[in-house]
C-alpha positions as CSV (number, residue, x, y, z in Angstrom):
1,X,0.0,0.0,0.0
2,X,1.7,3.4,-1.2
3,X,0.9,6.1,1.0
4,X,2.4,9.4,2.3
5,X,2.5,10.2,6.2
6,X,2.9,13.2,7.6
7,X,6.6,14.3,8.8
8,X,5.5,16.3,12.1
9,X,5.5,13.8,15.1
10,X,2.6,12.9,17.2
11,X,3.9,11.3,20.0
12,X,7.3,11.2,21.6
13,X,8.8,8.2,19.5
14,X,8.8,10.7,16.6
15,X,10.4,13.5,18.5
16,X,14.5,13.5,18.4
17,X,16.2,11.2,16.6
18,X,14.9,7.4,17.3
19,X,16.0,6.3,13.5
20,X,19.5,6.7,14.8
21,X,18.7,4.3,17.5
22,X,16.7,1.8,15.1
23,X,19.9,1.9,12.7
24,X,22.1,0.2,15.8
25,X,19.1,-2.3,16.2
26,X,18.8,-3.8,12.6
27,X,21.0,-6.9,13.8
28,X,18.3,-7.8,16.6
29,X,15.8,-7.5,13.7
30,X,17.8,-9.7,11.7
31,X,17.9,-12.8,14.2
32,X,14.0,-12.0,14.9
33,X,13.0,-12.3,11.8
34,X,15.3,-15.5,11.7
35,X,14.0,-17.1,14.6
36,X,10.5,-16.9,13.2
37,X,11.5,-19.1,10.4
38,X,9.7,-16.1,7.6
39,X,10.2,-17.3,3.7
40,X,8.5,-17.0,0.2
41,X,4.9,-16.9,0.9
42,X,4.2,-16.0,4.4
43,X,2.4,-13.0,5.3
44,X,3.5,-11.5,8.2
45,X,3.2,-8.8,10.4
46,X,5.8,-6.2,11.8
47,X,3.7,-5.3,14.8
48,X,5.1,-2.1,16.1
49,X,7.6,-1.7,13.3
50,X,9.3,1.6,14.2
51,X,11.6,2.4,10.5
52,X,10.8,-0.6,9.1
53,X,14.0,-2.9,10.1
54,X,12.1,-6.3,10.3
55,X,9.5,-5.5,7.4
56,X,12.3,-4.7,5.1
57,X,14.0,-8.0,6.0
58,X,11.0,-9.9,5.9
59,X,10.1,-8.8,2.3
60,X,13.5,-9.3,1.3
61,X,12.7,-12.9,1.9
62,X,9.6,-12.7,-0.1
63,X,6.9,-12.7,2.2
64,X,4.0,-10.5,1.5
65,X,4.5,-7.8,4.6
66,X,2.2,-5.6,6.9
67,X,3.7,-3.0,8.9
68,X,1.7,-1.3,11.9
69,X,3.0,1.4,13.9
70,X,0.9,4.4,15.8
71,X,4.0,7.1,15.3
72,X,3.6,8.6,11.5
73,X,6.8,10.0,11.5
74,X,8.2,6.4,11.6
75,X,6.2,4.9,9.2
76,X,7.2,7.7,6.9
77,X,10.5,6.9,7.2
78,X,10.0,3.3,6.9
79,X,7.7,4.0,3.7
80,X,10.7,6.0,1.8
81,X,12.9,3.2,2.8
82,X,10.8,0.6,1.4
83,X,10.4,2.7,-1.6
84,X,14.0,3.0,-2.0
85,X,15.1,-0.6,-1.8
86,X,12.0,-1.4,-4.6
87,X,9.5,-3.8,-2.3
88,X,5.8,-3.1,-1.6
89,X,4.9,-3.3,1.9
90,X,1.5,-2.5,3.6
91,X,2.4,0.5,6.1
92,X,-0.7,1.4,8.3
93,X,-1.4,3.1,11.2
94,X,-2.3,1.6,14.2
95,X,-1.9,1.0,18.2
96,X,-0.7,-2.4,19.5
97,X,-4.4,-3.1,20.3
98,X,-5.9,-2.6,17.7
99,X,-4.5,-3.4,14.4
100,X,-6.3,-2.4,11.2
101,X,-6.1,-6.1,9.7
102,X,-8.6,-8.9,10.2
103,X,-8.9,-12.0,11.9
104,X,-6.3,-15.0,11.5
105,X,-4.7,-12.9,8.5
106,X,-1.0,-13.8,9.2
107,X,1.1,-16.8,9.3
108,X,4.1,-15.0,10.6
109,X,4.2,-11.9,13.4
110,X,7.2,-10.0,14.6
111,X,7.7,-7.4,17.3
112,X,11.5,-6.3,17.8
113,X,11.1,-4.4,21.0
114,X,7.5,-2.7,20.2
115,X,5.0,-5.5,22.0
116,X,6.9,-5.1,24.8
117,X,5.9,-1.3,25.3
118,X,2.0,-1.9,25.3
119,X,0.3,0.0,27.4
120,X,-2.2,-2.8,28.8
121,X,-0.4,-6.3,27.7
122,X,-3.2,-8.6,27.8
123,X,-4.7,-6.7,25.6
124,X,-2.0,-6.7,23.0
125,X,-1.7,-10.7,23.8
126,X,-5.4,-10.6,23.0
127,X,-4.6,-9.0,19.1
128,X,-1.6,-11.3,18.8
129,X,-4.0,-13.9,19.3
130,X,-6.5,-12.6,17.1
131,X,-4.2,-11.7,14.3
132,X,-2.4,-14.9,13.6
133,X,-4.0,-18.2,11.9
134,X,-4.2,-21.0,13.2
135,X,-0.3,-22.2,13.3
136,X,1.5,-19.2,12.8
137,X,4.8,-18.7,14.5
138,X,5.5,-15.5,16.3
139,X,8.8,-13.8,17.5
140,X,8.8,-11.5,20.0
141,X,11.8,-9.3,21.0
142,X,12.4,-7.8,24.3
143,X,15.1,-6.6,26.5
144,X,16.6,-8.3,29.3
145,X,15.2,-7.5,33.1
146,X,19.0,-7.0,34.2
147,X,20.1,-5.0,31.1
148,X,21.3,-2.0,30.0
149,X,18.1,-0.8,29.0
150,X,16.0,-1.1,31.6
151,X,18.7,0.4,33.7
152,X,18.7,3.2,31.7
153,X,15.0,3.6,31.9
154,X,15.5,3.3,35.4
155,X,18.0,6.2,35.6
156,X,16.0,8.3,33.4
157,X,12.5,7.6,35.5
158,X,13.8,9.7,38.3
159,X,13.3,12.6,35.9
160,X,10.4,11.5,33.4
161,X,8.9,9.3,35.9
162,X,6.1,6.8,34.2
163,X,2.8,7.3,34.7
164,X,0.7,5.3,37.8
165,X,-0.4,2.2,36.5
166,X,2.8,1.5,33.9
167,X,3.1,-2.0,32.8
168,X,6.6,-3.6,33.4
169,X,8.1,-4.3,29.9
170,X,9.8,-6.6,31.9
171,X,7.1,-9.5,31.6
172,X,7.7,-9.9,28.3
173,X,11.7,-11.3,28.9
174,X,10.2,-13.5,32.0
175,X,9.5,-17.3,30.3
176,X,6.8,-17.3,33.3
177,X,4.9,-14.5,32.8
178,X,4.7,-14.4,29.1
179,X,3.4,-18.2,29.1
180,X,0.6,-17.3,30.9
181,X,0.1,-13.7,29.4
182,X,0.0,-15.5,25.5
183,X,-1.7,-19.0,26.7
184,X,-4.8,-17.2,27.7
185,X,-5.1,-16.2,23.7
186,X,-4.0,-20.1,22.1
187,X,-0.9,-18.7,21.4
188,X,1.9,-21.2,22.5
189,X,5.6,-20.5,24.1
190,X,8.0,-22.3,22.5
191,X,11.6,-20.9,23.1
192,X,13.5,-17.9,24.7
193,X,16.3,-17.6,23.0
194,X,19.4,-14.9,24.3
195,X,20.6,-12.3,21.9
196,X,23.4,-9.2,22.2
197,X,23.6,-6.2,21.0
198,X,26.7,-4.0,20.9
199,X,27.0,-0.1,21.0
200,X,30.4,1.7,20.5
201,X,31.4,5.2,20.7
202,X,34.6,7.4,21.4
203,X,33.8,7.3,24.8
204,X,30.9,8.3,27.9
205,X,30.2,12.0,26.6
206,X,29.2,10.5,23.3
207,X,27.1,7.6,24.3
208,X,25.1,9.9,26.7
209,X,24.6,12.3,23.9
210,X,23.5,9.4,21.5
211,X,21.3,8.3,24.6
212,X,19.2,11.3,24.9
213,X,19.3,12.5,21.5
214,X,17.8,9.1,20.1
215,X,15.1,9.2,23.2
216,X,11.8,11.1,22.2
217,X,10.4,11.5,25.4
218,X,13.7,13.1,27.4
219,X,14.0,15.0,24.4
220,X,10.8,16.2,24.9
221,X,11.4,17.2,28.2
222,X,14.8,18.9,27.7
223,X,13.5,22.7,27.8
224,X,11.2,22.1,31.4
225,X,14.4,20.2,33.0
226,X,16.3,22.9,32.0
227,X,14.0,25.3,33.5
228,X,13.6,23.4,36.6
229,X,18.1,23.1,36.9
230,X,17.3,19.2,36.1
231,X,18.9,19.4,33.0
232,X,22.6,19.1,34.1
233,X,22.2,16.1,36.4
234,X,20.6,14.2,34.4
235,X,23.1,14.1,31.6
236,X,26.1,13.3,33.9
237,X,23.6,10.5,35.8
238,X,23.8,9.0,32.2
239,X,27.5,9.6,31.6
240,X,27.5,7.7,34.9
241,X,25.4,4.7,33.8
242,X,27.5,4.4,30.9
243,X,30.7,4.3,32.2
244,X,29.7,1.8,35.2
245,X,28.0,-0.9,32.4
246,X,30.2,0.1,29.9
247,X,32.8,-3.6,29.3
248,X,35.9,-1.5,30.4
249,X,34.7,1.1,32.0
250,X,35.2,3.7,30.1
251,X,31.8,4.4,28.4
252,X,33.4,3.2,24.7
253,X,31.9,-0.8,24.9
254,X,28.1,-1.1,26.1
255,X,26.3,-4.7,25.2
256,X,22.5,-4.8,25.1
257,X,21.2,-7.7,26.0
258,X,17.7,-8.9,24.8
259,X,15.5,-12.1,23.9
260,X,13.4,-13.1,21.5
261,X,10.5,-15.4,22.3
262,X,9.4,-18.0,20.3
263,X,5.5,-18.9,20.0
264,X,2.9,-20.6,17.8
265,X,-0.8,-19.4,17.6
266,X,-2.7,-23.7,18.5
């Protein structure tokens, strides 16, 4: 489907420069799409799909793609890469709940760290469930409990504090939790499987810039934390972070560790 979205941002994923960060995440997309076992013929879904990274790979292999992601800014980009690389992907707009596609329509869904952010995850389970036919294998990425990011959104929520009521993206990493959470909906776990990413830059100074500047929602925030004399502290909390999980300790190394579960819809 050939369409144009608009440039401006409506939420905070399209504010700074997230499709720096997505760049850095194509090889988690990679073994996603991988582990899902996509090929000539499927159709699958890139649920959440951010710039694109797992739609493009997916089409590459010859599977007929949909692309959902509520952030337009994304979806442009993702179009005009598609576009670029000559394939023909359906790009719609769309929250996690409730995806413009009907019932049992795919035989392949992906979700490289987009599921994971739902706002209410049983009722994303409840789509996933809905959305796949009967067989269709599923590959859901997520980052570690004990990982870098989630101790970054730690260190970051004592400024931007989530709102009451948050879910933990955290269930979606724990074999336990996410068992029940896609059972309920037919949709059986099969496999968490470990993956690492790897971030380099010169040093500290650089990674924190690259941290904030590829976060929406601290950029976002940068002008009232300024105002309020937050500003400074939170950039050298990060430089902090960074050097302390950095691998020497010096802010240049930082490994990103994630996994990617493995499901079929019964």
């Amino acid at each position: 489907m050939s369409k144009s979205w608009p440039e401006d941002p409506s939420t905070t994923w399209g504010v700074g420069d997230y499709p720096l960060m997505a760049e850095r995440l194509v090889p988690a997309a990679s073994a996603t799409v991988e582990a899902c076992g996509i090929g000539d013929g499927d159709v699958v879904l890139d649920l959440a799909c951010g710039t694109g990274n797992a739609a493009l790979l997916a089409a590459r292999r010859g599977a007929v793609v949909h692309a959902v992601d509520f952030e337009p800014r994304l979806l442009s980009i993702a179009a005009r890469r598609a576009a670029e690389q000559g394939f023909e992907i359906d790009w719609r707009l769309g929250e996690l709940a409730s995806v413009p596609l009907a019932d049992a329509s795919v035989s392949a869904l992906v979700s490289v760290f987009g599921a994971i952010y739902a706002p209410e995850p049983a009722d994303a389970a409840s789509e996933l469930g809905r959305l796949c036919a009967r067989g269709a294998r599923l590959a859901l990425t997520a980052w570690e409990a004990d990982s870098f990011i989630p101790a970054l959104g730690a260190a970051l929520g004592a400024y931007l504090p989530p709102p009451p009521g948050s879910p933990d993206p955290g269930l979606w990493a724990s074999s336990p939790q996410l068992e029940r959470l896609l059972g309920t909906h037919g949709i059986r776990l099969e496999e968490m499987q470990a993956g690492q990413l790897e971030l380099r830059f010169d040093g500290a100074a650089q990674a924190a810039d690259f941290l904030i500047r590829t976060a929406g929602h601290v950029v976002a925030a940068r002008d009232d934390l300024r105002a309020s004399g937050r500003w400074q502290q939170l950039t050298e909390d990060l430089r902090e972070l960074v050097i302390v999980r950095s691998q020497a300790g010096d802010g240049r190394s930082l490994t990103l560790d994630y996994v990617i579960a493995r499901a079929e819809k019964l």
